[in-house]
DOBATOR-214078 format. One record per residue: x, y, z of N, C-alpha, C in turn; residue in three letters. Coordinates in steps of 0.02 Angstrom, whole numbers, padded with zeros to 5 digits, always signed. Layout:
REM residues N
XYZXYZXYZALA;...
//
This chain:
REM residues 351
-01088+01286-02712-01048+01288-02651-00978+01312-02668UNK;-00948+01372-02644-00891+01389-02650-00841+01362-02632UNK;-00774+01341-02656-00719+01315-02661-00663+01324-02617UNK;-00629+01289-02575-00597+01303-02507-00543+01332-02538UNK;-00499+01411-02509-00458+01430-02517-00399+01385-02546UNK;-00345+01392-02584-00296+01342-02611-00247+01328-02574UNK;-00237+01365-02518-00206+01366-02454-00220+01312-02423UNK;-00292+01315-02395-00331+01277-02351-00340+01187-02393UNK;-00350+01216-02439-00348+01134-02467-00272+01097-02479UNK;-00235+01131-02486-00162+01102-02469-00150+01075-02414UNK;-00179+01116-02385-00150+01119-02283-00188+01054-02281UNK;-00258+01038-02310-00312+00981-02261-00253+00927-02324UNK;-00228+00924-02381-00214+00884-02420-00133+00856-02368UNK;-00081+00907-02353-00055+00877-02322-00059+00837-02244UNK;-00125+00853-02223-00120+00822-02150-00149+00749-02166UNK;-00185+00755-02203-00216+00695-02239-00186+00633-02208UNK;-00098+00624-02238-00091+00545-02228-00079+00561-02148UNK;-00073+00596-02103-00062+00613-02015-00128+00596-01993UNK;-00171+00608-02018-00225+00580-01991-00256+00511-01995UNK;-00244+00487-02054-00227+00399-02052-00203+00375-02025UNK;-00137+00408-02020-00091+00342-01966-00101+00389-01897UNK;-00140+00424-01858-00172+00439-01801-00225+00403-01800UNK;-00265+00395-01815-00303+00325-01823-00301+00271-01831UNK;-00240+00247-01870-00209+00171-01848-00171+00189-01772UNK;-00119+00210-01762-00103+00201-01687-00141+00213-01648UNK;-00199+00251-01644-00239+00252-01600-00295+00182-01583UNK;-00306+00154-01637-00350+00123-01634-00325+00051-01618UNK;-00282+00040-01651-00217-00025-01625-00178-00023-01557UNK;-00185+00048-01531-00152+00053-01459-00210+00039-01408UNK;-00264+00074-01417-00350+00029-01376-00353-00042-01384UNK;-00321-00072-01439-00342-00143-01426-00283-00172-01411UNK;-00221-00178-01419-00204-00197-01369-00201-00204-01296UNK;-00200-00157-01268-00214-00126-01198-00249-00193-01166UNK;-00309-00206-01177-00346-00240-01165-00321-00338-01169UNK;-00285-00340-01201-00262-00398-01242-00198-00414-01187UNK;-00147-00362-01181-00118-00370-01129-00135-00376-01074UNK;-00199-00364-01031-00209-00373-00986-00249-00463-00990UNK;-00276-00444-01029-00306-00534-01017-00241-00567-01034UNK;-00171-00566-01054-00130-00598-01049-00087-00624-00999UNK;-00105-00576-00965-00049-00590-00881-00126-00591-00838UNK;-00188-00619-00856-00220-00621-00805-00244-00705-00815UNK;-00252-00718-00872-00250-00803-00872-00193-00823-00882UNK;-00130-00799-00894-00083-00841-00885-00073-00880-00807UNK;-00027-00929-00819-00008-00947-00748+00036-00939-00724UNK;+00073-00989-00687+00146-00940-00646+00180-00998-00699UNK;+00192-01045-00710+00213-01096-00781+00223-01089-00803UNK;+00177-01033-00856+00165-01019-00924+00203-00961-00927UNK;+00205-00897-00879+00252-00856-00871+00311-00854-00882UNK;+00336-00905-00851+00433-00932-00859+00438-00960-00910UNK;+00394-00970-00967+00420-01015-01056+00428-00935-01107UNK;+00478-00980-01136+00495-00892-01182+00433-00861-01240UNK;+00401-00922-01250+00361-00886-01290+00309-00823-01270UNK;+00298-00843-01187+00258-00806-01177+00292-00727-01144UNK;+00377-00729-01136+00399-00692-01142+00397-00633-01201UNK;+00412-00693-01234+00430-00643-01303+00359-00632-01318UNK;+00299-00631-01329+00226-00622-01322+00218-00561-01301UNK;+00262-00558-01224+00225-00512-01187+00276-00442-01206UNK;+00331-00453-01228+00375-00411-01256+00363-00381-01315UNK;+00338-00422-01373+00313-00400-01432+00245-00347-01425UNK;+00201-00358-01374+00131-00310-01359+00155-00251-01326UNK;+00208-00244-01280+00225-00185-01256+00270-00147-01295UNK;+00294-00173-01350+00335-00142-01397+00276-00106-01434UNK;+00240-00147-01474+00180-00124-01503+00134-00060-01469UNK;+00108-00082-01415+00091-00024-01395+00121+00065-01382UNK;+00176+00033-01371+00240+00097-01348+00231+00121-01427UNK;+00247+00068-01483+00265+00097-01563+00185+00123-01570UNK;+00128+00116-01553+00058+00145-01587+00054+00212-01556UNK;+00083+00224-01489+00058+00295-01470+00132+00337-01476UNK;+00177+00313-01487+00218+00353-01532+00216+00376-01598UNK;+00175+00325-01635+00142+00330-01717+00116+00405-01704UNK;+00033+00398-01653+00007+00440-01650+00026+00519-01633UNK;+00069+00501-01565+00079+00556-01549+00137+00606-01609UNK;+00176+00573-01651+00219+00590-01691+00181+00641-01744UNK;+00125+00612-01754+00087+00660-01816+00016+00697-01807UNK;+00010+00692-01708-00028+00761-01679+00029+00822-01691UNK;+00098+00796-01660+00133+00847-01663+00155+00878-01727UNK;+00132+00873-01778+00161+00883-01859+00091+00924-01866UNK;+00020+00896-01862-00019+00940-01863-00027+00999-01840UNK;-00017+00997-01761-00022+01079-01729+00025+01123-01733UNK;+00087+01073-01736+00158+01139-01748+00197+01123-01820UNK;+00160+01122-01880+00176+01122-01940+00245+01161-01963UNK;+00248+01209-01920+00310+01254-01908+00385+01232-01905UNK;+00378+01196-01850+00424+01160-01807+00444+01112-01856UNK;+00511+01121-01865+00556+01030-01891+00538+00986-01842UNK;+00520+00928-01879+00498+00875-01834+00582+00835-01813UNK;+00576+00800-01780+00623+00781-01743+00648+00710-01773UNK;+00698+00716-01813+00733+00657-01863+00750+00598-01808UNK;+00783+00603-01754+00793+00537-01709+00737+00500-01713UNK;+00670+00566-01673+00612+00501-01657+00573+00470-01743UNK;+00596+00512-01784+00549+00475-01855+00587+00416-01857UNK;+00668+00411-01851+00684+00347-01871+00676+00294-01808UNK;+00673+00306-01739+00650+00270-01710+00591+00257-01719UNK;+00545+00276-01743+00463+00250-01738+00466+00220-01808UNK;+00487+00237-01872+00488+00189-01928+00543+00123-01914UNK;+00610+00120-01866+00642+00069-01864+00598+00040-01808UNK;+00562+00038-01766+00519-00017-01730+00479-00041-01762UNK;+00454-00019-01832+00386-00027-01855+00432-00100-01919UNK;+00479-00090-01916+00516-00141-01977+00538-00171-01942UNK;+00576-00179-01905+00591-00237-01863+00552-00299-01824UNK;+00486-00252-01789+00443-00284-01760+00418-00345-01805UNK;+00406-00349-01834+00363-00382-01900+00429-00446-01888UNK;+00495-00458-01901+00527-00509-01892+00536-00535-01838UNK;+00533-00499-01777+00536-00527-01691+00483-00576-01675UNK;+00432-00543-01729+00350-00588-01706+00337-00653-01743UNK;+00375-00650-01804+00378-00703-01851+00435-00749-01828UNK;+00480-00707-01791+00544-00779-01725+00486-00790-01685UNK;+00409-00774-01647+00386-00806-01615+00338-00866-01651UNK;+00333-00836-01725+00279-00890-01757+00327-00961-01773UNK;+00378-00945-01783+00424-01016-01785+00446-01031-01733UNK;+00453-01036-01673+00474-01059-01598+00396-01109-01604UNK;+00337-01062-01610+00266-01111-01621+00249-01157-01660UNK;+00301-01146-01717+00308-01213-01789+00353-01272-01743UNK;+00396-01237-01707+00447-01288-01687+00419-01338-01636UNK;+00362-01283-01594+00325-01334-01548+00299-01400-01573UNK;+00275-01380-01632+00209-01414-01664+00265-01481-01706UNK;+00318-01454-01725+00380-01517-01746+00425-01523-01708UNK;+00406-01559-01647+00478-01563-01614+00536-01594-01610UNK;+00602-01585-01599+00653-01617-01619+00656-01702-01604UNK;+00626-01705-01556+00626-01789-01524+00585-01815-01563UNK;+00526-01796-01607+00482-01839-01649+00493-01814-01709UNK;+00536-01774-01739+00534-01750-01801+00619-01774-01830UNK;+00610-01789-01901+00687-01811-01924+00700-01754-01932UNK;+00801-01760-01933+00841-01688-01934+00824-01662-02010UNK;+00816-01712-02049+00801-01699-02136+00741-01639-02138UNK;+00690-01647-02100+00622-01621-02117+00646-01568-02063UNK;+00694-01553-02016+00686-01508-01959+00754-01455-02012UNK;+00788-01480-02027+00815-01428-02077+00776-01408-02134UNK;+00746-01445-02177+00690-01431-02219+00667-01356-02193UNK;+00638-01369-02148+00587-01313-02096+00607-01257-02077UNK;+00658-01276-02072+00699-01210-02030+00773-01157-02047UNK;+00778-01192-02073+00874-01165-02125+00824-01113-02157UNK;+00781-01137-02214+00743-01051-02255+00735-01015-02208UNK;+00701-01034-02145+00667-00980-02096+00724-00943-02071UNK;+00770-00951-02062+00819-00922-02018+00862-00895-02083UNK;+00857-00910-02157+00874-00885-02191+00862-00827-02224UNK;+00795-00829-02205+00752-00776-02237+00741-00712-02174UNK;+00755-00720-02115+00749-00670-02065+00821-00674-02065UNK;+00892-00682-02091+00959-00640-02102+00952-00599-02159UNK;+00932-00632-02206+00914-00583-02252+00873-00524-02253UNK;+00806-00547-02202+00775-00478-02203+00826-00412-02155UNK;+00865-00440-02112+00873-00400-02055+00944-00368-02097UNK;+00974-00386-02142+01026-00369-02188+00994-00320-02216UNK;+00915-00328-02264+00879-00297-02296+00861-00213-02257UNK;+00849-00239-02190+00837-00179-02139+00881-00134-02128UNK;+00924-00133-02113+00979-00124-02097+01028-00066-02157UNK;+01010-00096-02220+01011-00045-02300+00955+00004-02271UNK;+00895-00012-02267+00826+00028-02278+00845+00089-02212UNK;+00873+00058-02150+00870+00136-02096+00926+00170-02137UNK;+00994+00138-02148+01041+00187-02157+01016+00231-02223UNK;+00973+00215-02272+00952+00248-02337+00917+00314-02289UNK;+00877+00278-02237+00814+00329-02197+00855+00373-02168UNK;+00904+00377-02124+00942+00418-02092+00949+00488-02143UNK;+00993+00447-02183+01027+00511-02230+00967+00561-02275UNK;+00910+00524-02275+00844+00549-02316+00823+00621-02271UNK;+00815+00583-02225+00781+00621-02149+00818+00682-02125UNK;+00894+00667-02127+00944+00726-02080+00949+00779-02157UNK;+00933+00759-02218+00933+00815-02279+00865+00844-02300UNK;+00800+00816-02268+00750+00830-02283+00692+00846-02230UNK;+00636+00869-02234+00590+00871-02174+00582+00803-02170UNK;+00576+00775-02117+00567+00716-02104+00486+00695-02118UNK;+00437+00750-02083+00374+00742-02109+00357+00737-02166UNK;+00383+00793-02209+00366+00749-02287+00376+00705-02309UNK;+00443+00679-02301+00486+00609-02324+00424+00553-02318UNK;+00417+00554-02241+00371+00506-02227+00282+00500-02261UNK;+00275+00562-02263+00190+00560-02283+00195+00562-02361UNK;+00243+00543-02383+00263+00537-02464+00248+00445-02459UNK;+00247+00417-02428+00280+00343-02431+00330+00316-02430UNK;+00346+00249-02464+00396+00238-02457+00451+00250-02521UNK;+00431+00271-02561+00444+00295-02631+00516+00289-02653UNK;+00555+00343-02558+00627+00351-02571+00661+00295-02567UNK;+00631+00241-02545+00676+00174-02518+00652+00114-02567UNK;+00669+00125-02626+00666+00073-02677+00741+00070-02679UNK;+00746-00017-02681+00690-00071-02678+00674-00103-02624UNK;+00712-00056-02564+00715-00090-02502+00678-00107-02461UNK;+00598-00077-02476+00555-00108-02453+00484-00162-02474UNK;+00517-00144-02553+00500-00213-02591+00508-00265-02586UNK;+00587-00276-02556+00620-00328-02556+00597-00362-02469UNK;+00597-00292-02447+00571-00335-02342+00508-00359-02389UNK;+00460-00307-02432+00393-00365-02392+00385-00432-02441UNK;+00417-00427-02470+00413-00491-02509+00462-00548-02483UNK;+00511-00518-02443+00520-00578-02382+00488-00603-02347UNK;+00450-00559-02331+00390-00566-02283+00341-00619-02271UNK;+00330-00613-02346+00288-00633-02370+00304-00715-02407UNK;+00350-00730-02426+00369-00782-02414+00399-00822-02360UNK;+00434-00786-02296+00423-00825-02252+00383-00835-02216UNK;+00311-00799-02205+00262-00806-02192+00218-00861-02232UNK;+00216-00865-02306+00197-00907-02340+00239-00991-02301UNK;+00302-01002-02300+00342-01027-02299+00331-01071-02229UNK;+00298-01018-02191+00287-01059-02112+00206-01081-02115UNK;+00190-01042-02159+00107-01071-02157+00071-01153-02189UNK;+00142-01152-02228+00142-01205-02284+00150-01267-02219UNK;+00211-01289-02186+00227-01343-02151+00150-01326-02088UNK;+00136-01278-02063+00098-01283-02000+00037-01306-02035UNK;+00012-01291-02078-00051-01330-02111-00034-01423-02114UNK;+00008-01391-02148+00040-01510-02178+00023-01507-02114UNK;+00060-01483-02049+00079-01533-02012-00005-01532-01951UNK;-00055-01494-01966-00110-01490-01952-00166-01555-01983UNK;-00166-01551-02049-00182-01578-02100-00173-01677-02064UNK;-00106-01703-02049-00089-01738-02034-00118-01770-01980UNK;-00138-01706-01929-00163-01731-01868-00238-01743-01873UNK;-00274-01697-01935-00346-01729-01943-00345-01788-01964UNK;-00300-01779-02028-00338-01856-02055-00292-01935-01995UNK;-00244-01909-01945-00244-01964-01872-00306-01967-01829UNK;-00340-01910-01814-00411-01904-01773-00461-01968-01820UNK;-00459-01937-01885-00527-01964-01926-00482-02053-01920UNK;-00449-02063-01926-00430-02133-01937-00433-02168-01858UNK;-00414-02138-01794-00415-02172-01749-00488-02152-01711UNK;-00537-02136-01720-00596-02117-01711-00582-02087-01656UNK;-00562-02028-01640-00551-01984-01579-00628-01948-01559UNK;-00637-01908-01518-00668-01911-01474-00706-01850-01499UNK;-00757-01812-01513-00796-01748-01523-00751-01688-01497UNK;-00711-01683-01432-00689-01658-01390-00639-01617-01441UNK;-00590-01694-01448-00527-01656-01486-00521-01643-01561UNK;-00586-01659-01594-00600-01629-01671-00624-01556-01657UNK;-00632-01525-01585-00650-01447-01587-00586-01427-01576UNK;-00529-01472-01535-00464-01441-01537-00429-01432-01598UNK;-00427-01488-01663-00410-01462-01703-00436-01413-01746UNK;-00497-01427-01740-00528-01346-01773-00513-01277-01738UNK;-00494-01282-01684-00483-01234-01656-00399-01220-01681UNK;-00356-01275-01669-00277-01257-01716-00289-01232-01753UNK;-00335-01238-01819-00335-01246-01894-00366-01182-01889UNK;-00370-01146-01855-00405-01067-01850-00371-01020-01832UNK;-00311-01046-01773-00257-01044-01733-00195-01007-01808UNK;-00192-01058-01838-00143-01078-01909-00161-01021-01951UNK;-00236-01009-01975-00255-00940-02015-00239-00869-01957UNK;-00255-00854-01909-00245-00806-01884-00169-00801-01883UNK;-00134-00838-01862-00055-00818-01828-00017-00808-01919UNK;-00029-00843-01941+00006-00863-02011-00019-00839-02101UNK;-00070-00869-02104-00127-00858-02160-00109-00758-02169UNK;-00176-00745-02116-00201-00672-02117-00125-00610-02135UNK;-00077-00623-02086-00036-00582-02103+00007-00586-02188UNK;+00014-00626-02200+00033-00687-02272-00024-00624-02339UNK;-00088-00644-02314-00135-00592-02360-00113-00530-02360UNK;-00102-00489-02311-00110-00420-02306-00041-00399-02328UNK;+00027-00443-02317+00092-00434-02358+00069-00436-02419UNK;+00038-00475-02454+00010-00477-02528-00015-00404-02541UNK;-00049-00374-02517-00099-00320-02521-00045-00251-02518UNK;+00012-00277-02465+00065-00221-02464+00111-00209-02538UNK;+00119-00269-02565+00180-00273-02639+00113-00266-02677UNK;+00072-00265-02699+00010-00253-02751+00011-00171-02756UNK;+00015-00137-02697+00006-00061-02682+00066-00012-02692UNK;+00121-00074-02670+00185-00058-02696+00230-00045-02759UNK;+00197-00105-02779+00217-00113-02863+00179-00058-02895UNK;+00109-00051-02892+00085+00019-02935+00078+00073-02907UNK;+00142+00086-02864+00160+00165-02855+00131+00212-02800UNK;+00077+00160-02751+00030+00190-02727+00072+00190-02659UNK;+00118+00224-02644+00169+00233-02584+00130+00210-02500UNK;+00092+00276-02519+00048+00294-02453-00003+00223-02436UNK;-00032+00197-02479-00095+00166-02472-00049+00094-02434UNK;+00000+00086-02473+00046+00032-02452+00057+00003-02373UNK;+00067+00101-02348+00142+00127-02288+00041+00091-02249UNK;-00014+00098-02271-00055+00091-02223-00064+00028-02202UNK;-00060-00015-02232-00075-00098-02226-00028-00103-02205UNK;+00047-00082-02215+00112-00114-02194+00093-00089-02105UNK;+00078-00049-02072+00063-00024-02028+00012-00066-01982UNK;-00036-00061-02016-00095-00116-01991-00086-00193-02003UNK;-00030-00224-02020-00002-00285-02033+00040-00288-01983UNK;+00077-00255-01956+00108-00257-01884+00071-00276-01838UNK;+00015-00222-01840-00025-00228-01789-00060-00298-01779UNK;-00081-00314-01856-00112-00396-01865-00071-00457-01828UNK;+00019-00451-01852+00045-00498-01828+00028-00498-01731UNK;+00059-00427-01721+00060-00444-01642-00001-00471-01625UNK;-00072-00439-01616-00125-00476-01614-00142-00536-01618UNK;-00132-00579-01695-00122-00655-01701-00098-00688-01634UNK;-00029-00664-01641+00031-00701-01596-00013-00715-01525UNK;-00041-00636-01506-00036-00628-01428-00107-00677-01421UNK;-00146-00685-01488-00219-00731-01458-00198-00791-01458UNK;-00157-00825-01495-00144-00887-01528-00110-00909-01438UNK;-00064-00867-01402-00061-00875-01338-00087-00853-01280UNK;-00150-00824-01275-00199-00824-01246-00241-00870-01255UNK;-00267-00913-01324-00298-00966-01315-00292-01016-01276UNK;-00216-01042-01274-00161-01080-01261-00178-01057-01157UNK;-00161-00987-01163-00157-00977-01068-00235-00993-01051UNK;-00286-00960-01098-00354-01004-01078-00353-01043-01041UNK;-00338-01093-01072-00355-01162-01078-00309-01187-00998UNK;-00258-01174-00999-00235-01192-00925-00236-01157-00879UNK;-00256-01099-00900-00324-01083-00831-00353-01123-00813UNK;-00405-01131-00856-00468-01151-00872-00445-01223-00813UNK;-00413-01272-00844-00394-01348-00818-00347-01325-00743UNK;-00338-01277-00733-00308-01269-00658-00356-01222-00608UNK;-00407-01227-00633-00440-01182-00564-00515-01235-00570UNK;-00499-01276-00636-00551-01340-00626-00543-01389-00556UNK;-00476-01390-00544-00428-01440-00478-00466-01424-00417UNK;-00486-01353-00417-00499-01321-00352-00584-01319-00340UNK;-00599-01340-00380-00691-01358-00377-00694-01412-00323UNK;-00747-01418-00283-00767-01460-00234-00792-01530-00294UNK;-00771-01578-00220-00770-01654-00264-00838-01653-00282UNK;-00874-01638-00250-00981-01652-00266-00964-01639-00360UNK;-00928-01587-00355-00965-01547-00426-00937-01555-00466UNK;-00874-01618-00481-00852-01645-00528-00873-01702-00539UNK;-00866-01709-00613-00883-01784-00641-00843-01839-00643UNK;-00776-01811-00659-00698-01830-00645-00661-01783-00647UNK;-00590-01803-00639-00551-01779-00606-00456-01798-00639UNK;-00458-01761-00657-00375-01801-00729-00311-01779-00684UNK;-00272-01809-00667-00208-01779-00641-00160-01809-00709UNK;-00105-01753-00732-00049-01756-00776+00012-01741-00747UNK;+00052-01770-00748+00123-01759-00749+00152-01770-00812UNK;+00191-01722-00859+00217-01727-00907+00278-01721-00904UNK;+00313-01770-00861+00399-01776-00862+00406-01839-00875UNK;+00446-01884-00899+00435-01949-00915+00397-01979-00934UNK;+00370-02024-00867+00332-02070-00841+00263-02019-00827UNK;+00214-02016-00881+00146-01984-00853+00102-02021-00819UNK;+00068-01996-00759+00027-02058-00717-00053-02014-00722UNK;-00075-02033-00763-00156-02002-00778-00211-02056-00704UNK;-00242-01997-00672-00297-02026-00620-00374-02041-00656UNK;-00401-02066-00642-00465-02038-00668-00515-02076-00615UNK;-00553-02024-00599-00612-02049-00529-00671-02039-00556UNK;-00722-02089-00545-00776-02063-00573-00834-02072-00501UNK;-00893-02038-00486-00930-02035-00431-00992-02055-00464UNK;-01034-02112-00413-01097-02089-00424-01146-02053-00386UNK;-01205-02075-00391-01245-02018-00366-01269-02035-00285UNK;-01246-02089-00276-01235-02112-00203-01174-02092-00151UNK;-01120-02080-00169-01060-02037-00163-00990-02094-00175UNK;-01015-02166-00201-00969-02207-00187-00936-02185-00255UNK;-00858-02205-00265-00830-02171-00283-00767-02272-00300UNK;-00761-02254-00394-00734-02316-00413-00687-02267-00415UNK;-00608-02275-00443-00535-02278-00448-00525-02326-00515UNK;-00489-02302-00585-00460-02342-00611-00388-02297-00627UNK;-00336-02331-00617-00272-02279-00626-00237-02301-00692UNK;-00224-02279-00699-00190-02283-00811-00123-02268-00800UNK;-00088-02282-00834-00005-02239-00840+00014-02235-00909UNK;+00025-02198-00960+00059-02171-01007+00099-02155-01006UNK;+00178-02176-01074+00210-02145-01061+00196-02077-01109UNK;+00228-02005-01119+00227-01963-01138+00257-01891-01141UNK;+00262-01857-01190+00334-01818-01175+00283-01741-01165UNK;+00321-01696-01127+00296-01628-01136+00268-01603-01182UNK;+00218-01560-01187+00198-01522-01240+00152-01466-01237UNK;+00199-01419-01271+00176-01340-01260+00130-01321-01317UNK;+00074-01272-01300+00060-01202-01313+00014-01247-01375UNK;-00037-01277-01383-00079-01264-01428-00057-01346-01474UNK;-00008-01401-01456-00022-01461-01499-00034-01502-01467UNK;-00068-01578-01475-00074-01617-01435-00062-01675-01467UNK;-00065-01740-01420-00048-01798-01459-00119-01846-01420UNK;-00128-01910-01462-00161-01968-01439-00125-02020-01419UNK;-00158-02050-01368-00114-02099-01339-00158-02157-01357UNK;-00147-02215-01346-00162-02272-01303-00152-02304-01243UNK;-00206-02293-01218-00171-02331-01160-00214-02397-01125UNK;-00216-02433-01064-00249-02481-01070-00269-02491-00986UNK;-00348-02506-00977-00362-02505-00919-00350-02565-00895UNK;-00365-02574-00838-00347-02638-00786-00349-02709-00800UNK;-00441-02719-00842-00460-02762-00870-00444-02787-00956UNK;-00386-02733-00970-00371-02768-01039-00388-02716-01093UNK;-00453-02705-01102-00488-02672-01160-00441-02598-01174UNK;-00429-02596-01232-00367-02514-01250-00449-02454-01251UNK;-00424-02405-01241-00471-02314-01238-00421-02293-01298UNK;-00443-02231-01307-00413-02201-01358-00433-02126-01313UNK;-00372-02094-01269-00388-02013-01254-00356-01967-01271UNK;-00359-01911-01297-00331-01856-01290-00295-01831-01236UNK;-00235-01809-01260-00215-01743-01208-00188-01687-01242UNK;-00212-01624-01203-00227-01551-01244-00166-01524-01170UNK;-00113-01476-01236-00079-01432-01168-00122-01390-01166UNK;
//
């Protein structure tokens, strides 16, 4: 078989890394799409007005906007190879792609903070938690901040397309140093959300809780690897590729690790809007076709209903009151509380 002109194999050698990352933005911009829409379609009108799900819904439309700019950036490098590519939009589409990654990791700690909140958590263990975190995203954004101005001056003296399909090569150590921030504050938040996971099994296994809410914590503890864990790995996979020189192979995971975080984030609060769907359009079922029936108020004084029917239609009433404080997006607590006649229950409540 004869040998492709030396021309032609250059030409397919440089489009090479353009066609990778046209296939990551393409393929990361289809799945979001979808992800955003089940986000504003089980959310509620509640869940809407809390910032996380702001910043949620801000982080996916950034993402998406950054994947078909990815793409469209290196159709246009392919067909008009000619043409200087356009230095503004390279450093806008590489400065969304570095930044993003810390906006989403301010949403994974707002979700640590849920899970430790200030009214039940000492200031000792809430600084513990949080001073690194906020230490380590000044530092990265210090770190950023070196890495565009290095990119600017790279870009306005060079084709910008090459610069980029080279890797990150020109920006040592500056992007050694982001992902190994990264990567420890990612490590760093994964560490307390486990303990503080960890904690709540072995409270289930000791107060014999209910089948119900040992699927809720398995469902956290899955919650905890997706949002935290997974991205944590693939930073590993980015400084491994980094350290031995392999620029390009790096720029790809660092790319598809964006994409991982937003994803995490946006399911970890879609599970969360599930679920109060799910318990608010339960309200609106006809009485026949419930078994019971839970009313919550979580401001103070919580006044839990619970009705149970039988198959005759008569219908007992025992009313409970707990006290209990708010609680968002994916933690829950056990109560005690005590019915009419004396004897204590042991129930769950799931936000």
């Amino acid at each position: 078989m004869a040998s492709l002109p030396p021309f032609l194999s250059q030409y397919i050698e440089g489009i090479h890394p353009c066609l990778n990352f046209i296939v990551i933005g393409a393929a990361w911009s289809a799945s979001l799409v979808p992800l955003l829409i089940m986000l504003l379609y089980f959310s509620t009108p509640a869940l809407r007005r809390r910032p996380i799900f702001l910043m949620n819904l801000f982080s996916v439309s950034v993402g998406i906007a950054f994947n078909v700019g990815l793409a469209a950036y290196n159709i246009n490098v392919i067909l008009h190879p000619e043409t200087a590519s356009d230095t503004s939009r390279s450093i806008a589409v590489l400065a969304c792609a570095i930044t993003l990654p810390v906006f989403i990791d301010i949403i994974l700690a707002f979700r640590l903070y849920v899970v430790l909140p200030r009214h039940s958590t000492s200031k000792t263990m809430l600084c513990i938690v949080f001073i690194p975190l906020a230490l380590f995203k000044i530092a990265r954004l210090i770190n950023i901040g070196i890495f565009l101005k290095k990119l600017s001056v790279l870009l306005r003296s060079n084709d910008p397309a090459a610069s980029l399909g080279s890797g990150f090569e020109h920006f040592n150590p500056n992007h050694k140093i982001e992902w190994s921030l990264l990567v420890l504050d990612n490590c760093y938040a994964s560490l307390f959300f486990l303990w503080k996971l960890g904690m709540g099994r072995r409270s289930a296994k000791s107060s014999g809780i209910v089948s119900s809410a040992k699927d809720t914590l398995k469902r956290l503890f899955y919650l905890a690897a997706a949002s935290f864990v997974f991205p944590c790995v693939l930073g590993i996979g980015q400084l491994v590729f980094a350290f031995q020189g392999k620029g390009s192979y790096a720029s790809y995971i660092f790319f598809t690790n964006v994409n991982v975080e937003i994803v995490c984030s946006l399911l970890a609060t879609l599970w969360c809007a599930q679920s109060r769907w799910a318990e608010q359009h339960a309200l609106h079922q006809p009485e026949t076709s419930r078994i019971s029936s839970f009313k919550a108020k979580s401001r103070g004084m919580a006044s839990l209903e619970i009705r149970t029917h039988s198959v005759g239609g008569s219908e007992q009433g025992i009313r409970e009151s707990a006290n209990r404080s708010d609680v968002e997006l994916g933690t829950f607590k056990v109560e005690s509380v005590s019915h009419v006649d004396g004897t204590d229950v042991r129930r769950k409540i799931v936000a």
